[in-house]
VOPAGU-2260 file (C-alpha; in pm, 1 decimal, decimal comma):
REM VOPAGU-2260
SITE   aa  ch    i         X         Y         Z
SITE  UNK   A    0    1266,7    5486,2    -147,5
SITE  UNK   A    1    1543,7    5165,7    -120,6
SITE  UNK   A    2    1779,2    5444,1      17,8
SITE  UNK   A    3    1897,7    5284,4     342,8
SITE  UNK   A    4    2203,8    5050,0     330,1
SITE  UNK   A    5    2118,2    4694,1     256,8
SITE  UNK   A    6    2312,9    4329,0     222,8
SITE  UNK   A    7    2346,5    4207,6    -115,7
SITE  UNK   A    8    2481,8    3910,3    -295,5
SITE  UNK   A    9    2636,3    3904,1    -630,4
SITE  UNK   A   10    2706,8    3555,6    -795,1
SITE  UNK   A   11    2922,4    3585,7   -1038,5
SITE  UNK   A   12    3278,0    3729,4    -966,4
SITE  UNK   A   13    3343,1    3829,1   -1365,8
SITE  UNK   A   14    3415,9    4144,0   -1502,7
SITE  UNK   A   15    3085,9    4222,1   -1480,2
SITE  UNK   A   16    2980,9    4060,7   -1124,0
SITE  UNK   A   17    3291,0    4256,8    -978,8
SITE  UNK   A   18    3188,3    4590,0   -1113,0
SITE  UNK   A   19    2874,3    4514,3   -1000,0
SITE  UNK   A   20    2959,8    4477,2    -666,2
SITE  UNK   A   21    3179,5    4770,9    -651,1
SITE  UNK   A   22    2885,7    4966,6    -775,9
SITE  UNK   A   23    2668,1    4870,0    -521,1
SITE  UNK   A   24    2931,1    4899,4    -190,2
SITE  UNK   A   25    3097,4    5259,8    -369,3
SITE  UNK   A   26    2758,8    5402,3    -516,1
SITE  UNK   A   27    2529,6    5277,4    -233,2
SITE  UNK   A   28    2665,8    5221,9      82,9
SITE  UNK   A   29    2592,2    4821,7      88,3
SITE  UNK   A   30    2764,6    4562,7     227,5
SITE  UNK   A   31    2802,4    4331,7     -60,4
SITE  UNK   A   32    2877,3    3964,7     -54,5
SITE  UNK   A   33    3075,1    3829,6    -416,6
SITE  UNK   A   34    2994,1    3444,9    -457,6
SITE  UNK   A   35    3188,4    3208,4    -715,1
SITE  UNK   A   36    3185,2    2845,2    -787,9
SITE  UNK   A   37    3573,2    2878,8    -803,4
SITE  UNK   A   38    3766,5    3015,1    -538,9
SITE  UNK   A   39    4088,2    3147,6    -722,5
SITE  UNK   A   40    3806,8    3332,2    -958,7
SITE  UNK   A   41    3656,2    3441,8    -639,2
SITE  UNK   A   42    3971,7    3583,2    -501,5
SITE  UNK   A   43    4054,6    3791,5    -814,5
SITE  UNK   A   44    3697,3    3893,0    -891,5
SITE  UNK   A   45    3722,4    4017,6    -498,3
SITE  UNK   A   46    4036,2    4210,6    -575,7
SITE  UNK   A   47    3912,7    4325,6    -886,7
SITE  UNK   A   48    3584,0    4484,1    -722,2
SITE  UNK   A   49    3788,6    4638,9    -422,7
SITE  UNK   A   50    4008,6    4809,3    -647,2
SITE  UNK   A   51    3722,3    4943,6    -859,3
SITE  UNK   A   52    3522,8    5080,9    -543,3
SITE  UNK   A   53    3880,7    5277,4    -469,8
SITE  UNK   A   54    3830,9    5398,8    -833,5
SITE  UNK   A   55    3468,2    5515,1    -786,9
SITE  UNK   A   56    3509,1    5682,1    -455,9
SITE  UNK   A   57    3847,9    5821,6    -531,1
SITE  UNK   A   58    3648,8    6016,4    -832,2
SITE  UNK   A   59    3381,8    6057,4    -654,0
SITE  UNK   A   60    3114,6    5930,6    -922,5
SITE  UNK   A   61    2901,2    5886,6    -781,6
SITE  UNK   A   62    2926,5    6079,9    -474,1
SITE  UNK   A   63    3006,9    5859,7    -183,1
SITE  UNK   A   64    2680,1    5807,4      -2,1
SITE  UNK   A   65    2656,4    5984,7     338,5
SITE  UNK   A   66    2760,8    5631,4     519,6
SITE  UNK   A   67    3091,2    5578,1     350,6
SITE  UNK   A   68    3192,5    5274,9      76,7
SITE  UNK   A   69    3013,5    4968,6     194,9
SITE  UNK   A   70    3265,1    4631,9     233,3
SITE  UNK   A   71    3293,2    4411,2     -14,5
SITE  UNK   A   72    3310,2    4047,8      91,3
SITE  UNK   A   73    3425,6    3711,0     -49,9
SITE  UNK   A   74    3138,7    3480,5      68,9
SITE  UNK   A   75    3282,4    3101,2       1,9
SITE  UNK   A   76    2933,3    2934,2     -83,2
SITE  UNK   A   77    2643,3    3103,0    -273,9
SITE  UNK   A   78    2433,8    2992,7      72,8
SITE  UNK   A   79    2605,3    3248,5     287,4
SITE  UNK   A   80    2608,3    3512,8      23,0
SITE  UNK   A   81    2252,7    3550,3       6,3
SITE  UNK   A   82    2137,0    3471,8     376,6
SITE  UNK   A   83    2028,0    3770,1     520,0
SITE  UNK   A   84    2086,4    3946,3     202,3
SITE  UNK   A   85    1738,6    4169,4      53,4
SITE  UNK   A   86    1895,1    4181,7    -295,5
SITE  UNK   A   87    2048,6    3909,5    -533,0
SITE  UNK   A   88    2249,8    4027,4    -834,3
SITE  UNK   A   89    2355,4    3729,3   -1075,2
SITE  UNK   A   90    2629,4    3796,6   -1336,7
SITE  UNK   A   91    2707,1    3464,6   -1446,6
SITE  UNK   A   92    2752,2    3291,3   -1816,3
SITE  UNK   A   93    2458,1    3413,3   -2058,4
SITE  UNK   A   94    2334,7    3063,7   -2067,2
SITE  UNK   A   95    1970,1    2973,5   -1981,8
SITE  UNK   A   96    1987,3    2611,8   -1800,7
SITE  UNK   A   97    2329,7    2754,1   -1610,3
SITE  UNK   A   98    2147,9    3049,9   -1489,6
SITE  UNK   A   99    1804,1    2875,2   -1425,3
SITE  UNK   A  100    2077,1    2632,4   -1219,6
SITE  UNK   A  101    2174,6    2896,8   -1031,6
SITE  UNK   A  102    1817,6    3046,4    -950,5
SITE  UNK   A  103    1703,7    2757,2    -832,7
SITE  UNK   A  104    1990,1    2710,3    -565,5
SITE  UNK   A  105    1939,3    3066,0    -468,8
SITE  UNK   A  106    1552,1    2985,5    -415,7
SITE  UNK   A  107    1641,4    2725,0    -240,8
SITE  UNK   A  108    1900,3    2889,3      18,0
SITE  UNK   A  109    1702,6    3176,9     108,8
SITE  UNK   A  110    1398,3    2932,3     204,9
SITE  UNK   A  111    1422,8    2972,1     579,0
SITE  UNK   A  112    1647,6    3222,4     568,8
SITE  UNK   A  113    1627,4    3584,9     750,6
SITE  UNK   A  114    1508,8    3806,0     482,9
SITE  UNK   A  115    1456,4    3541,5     271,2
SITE  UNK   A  116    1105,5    3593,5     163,8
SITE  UNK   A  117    1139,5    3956,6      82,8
SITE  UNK   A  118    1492,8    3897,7     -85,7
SITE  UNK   A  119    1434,0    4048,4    -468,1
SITE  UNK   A  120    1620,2    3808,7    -738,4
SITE  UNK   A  121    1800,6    3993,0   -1029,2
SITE  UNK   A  122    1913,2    3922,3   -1351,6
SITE  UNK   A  123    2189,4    4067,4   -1561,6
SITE  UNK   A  124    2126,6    3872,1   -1846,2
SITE  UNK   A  125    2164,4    4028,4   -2197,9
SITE  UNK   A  126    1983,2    3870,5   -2385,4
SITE  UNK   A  127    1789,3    3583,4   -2242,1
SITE  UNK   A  128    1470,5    3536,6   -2176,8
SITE  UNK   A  129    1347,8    3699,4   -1852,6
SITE  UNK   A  130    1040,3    3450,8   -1831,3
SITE  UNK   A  131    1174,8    3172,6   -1933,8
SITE  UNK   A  132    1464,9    3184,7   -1674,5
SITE  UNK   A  133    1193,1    3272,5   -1425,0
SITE  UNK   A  134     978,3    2929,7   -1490,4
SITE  UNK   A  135    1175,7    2741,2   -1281,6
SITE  UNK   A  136    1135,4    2977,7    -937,1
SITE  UNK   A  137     835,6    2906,4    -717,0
SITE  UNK   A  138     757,4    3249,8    -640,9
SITE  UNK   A  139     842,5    3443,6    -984,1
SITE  UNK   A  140     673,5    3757,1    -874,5
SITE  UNK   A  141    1034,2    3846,4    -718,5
SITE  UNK   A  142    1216,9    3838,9   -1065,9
SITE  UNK   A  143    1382,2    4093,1   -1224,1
SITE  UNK   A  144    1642,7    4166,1   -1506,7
SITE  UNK   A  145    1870,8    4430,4   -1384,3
SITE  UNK   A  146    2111,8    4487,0   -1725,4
SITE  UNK   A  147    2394,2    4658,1   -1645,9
SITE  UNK   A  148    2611,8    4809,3   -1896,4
SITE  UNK   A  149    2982,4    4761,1   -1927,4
SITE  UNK   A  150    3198,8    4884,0   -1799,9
SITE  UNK   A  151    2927,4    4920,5   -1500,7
SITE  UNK   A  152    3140,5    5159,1   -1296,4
SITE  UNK   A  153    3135,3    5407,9   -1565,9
SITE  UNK   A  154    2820,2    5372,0   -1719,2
SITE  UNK   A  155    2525,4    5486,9   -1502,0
SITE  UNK   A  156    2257,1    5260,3   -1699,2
SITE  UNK   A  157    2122,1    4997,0   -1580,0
SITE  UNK   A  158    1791,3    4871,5   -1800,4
SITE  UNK   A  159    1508,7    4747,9   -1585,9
SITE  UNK   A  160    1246,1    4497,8   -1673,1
SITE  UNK   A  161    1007,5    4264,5   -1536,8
SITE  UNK   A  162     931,0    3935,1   -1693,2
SITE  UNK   A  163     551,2    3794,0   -1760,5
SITE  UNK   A  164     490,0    3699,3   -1397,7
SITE  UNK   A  165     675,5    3940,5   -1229,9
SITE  UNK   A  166     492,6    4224,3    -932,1
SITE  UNK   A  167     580,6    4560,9   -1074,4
SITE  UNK   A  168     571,8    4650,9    -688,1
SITE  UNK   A  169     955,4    4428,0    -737,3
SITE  UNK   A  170    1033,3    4634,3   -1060,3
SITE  UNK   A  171     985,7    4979,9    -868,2
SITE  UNK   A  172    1178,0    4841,9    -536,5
SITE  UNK   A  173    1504,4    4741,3    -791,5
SITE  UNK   A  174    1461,8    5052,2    -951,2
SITE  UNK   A  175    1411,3    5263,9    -692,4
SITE  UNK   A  176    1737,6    5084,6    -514,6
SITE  UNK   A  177    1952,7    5144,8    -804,9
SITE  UNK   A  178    1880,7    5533,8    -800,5
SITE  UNK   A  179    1960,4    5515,7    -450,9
SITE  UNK   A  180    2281,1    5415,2    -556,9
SITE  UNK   A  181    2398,6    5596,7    -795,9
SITE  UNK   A  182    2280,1    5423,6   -1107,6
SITE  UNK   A  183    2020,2    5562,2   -1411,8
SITE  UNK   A  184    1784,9    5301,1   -1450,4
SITE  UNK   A  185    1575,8    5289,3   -1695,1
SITE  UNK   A  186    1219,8    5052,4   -1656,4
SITE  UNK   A  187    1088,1    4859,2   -1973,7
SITE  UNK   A  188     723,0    4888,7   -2017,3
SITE  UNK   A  189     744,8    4500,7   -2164,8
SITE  UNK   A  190    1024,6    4236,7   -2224,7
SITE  UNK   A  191    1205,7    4204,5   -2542,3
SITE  UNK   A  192    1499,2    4038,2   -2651,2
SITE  UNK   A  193    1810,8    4261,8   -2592,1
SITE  UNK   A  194    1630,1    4534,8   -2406,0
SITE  UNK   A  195    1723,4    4918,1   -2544,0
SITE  UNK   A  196    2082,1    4974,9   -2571,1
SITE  UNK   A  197    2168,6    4648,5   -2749,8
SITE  UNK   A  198    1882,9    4681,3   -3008,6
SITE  UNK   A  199    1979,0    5057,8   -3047,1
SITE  UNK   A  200    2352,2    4933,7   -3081,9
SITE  UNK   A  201    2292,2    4665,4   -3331,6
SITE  UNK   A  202    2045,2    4857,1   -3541,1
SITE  UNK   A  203    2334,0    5113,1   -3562,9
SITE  UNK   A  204    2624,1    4814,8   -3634,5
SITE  UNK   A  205    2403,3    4644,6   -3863,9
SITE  UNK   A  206    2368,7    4948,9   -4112,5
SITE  UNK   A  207    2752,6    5035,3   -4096,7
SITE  UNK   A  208    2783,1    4667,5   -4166,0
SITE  UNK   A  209    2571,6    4699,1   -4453,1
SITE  UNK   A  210    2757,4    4997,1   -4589,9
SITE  UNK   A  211    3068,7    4863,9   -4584,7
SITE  UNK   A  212    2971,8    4542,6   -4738,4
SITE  UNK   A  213    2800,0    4765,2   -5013,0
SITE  UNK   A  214    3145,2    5002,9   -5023,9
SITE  UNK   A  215    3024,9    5303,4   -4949,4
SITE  UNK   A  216    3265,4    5406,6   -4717,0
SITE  UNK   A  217    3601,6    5253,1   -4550,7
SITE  UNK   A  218    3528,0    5113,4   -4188,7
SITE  UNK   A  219    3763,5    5453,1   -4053,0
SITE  UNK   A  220    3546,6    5709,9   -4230,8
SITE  UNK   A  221    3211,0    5522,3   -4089,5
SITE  UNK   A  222    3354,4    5530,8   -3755,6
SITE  UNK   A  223    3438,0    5878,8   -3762,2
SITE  UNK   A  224    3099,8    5997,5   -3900,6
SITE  UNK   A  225    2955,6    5883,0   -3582,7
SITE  UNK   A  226    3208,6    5977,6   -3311,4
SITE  UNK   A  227    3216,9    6297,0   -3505,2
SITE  UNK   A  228    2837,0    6377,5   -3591,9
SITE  UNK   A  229    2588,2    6298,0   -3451,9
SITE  UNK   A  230    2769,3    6074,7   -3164,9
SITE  UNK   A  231    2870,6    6409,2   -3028,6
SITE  UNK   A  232    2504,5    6514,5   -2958,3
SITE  UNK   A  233    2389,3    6116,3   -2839,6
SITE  UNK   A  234    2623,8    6186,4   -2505,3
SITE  UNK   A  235    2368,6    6456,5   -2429,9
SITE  UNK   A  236    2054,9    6477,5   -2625,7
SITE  UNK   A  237    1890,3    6120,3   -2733,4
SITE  UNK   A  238    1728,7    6035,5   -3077,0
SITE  UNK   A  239    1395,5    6160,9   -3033,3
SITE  UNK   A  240    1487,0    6446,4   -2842,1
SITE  UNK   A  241    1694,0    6521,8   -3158,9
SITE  UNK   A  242    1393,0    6451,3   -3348,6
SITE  UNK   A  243    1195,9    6714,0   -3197,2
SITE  UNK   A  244    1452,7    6945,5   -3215,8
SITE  UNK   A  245    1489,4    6909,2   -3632,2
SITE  UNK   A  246    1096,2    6886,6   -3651,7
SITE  UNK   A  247     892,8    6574,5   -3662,4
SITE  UNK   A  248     719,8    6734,0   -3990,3
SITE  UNK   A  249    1091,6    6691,1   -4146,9
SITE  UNK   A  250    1124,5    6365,8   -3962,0
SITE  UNK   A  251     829,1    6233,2   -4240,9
SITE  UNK   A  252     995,3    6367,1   -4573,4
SITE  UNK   A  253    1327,6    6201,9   -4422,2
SITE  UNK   A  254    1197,8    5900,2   -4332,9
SITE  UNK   A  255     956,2    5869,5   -4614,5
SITE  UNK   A  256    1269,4    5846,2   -4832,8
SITE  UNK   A  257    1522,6    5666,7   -4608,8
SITE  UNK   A  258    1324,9    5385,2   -4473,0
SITE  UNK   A  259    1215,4    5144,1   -4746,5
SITE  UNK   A  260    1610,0    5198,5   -4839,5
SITE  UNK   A  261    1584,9    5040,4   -4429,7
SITE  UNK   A  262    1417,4    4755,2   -4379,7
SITE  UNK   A  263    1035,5    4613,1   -4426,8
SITE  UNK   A  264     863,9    4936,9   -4248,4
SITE  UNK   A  265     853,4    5187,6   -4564,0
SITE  UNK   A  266     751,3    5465,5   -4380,9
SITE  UNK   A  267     746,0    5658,3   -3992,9
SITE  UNK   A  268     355,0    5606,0   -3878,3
SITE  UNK   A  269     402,9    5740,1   -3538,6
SITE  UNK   A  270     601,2    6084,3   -3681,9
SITE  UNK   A  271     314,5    6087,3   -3927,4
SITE  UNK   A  272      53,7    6121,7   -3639,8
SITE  UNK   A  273     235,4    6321,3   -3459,4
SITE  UNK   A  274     284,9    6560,4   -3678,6
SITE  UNK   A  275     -54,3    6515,1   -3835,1
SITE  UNK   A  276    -185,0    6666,6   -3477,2
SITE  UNK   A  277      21,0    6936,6   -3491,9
SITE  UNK   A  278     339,2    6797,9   -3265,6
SITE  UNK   A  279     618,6    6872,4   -3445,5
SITE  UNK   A  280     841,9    6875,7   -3191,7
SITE  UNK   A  281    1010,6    7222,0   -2978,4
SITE  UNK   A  282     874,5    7446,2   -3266,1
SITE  UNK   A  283     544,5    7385,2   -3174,1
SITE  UNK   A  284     578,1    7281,9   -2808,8
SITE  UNK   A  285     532,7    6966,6   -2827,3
SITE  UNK   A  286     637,3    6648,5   -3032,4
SITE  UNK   A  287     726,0    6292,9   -2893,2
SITE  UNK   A  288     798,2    6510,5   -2542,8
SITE  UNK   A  289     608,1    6855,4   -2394,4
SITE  UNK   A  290     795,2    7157,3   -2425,6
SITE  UNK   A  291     863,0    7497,7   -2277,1
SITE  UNK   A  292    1126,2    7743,6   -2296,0
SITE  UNK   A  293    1298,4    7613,9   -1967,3
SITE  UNK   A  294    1310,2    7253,0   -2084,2
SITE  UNK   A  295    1437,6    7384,8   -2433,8
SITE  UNK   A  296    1701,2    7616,6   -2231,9
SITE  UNK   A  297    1797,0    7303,0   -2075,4
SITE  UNK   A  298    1867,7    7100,5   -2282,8
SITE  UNK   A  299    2025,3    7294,6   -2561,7
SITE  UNK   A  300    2261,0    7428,3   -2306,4
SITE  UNK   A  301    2377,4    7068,6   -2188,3
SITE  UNK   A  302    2372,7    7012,7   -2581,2
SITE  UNK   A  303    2621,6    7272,0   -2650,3
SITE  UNK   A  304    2834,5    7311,0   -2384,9
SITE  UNK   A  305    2924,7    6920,2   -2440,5
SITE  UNK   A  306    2965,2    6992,0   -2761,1
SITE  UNK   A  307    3195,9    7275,4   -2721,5
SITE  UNK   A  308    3385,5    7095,0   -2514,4
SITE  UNK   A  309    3440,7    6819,2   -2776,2
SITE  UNK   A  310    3539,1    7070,4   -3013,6
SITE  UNK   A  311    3833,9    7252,3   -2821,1
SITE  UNK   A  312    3953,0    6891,6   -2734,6
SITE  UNK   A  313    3976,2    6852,3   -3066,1
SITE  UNK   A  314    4180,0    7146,0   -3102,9
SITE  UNK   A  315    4438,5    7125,7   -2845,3
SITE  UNK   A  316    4748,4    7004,7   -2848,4
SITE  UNK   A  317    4812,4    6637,7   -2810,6
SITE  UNK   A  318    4961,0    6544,9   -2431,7
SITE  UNK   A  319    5317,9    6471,8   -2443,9
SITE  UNK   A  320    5531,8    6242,1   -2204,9
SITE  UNK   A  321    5789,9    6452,5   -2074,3
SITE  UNK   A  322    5934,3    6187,2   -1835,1
């Protein structure tokens, strides 16, 4: 388990390579180097990350780690950021010849280097290719995406995923260090374009979109039939959780109907099967997960008490300035 406190390097000092780096020094203890190409953006980023790390352990989420924060430093070349360092986090612009650029030069500085060959290279690209940014390395097998959601120091995710050359011994090291501190990571079993949460997001934008280019409904009421429905129950309970819990044998009549309205797949193959075998989700026991009546306790209880708790926020009075 990557539990014990480590150096790491984040280039990038961005929104996102600051909150990265307070992540990483508030979550896990580490002493964390920031790099830039610019000094002034170097010096803000810095700031930026320090004050976030107050945030984080001032909140305490995650719970400081039993060694303290870790330090956050301003390293003035990306050479002495990652020297020494057993993790390399890069945040920069989503561009593939800027961040193959920037590989390269990290290859190249930790050649020699303390650590260097057992240094794991990371990725917090969106939407890029994780191989092709990896064909330029000499030693690919240490490549990782690491895809940290914004803003990173309040959302626990961080999607995982190895590219087509990659050692899944370095996929279970990065995840197994972002547990350690205080992240949810979550491993792909393949690379696609955009990972989970982005597909799942633009699947969802696309069809609200669609509806209000069709005029079904005014941008305000589609908004609110998320954060309002089913939204409520996404914060706790995901989609096929949810699925098992209506009944995967529903699941088919729904989808049978909704889906050629959809896109090119006409109808739900998998729920079919499923439900063909008899696994029709916490009715039966079992569906697209195993279930007993402690799992089902547990999660309709996280379910509902987030739910009520939505609900009376709803129904109490608005806060008032009384300054």
């Amino acid at each position: 388990m990557e539990s014990r406190q480590r150096k790491v390097a984040v280039v990038g000092s961005g929104l996102m390579g600051s909150g990265i780096a307070a992540c990483l020094a508030a979550g896990g203890g580490h002493e964390v180097y920031l790099t830039d190409t610019k000094d002034d953006a170097l010096q803000k980023g810095l700031q930026k990350a320090k004050e976030l790390a107050a945030f984080i352990n001032d909140n305490g989420i995650p719970p400081a780690p039993p060694s303290g924060c870790g330090a956050i430093h301003a390293a003035p070349s990306l050479a002495e950021a990652v020297d020494g360092a057993s993790f390399v986090f890069e945040a920069v612009f989503e561009d593939l010849s800027i961040k193959q650029g920037v590989f390269r030069q990290i290859e190249r500085a930790l050649v020699g280097k303390e650590a260097g060959e057992e240094a794991l290279l990371c990725t917090n690209t969106s939407s890029l290719s994780i191989t092709e940014i990896a064909a330029v390395l000499d030693r690919p097998g240490r490549f990782v995406a690491a895809h940290f959601i914004g803003p990173p120091h309040l959302v626990p995710l961080v999607e995982v995923c190895g590219g087509a050359k990659t050692d899944s011994s370095a996929v279970e090291r990065v995840r197994e260090f972002l547990q350690a501190s205080g992240k949810r990571p979550v491993v792909l079993q393949k690379e696609i374009q955009g990972f989970i949460a982005a597909r799942l997001q633009a699947a969802l934008t696309r069809e609200c979109t669609y509806l209000l280019q069709q005029g079904v409904a005014s941008a305000e009421c589609l908004d609110a039939a998320v954060y309002n429905g089913f939204g409520r129950r996404l914060n706790t309970i995901g989609p096929l959780q949810q699925a098992d819990f209506a009944g995967v044998d529903l699941l088919v009549k729904t989808h049978s109907v909704m889906w050629p309205q959809l896109g090119a797949m006409t109808s739900d193959k998998m729920a079919e099967d499923l439900a063909n075998k008899g696994r029709c989700g916490v009715k039966t026991g079992a569906g697209y997960y195993d279930w007993n009546e402690n799992t089902i306790q547990e999660v309709t209880s996280r379910r509902d008490k987030e739910l009520l708790r939505r609900l009376k926020q709803d129904f109490s009075p608005p806060v008032t300035d009384q300054t």
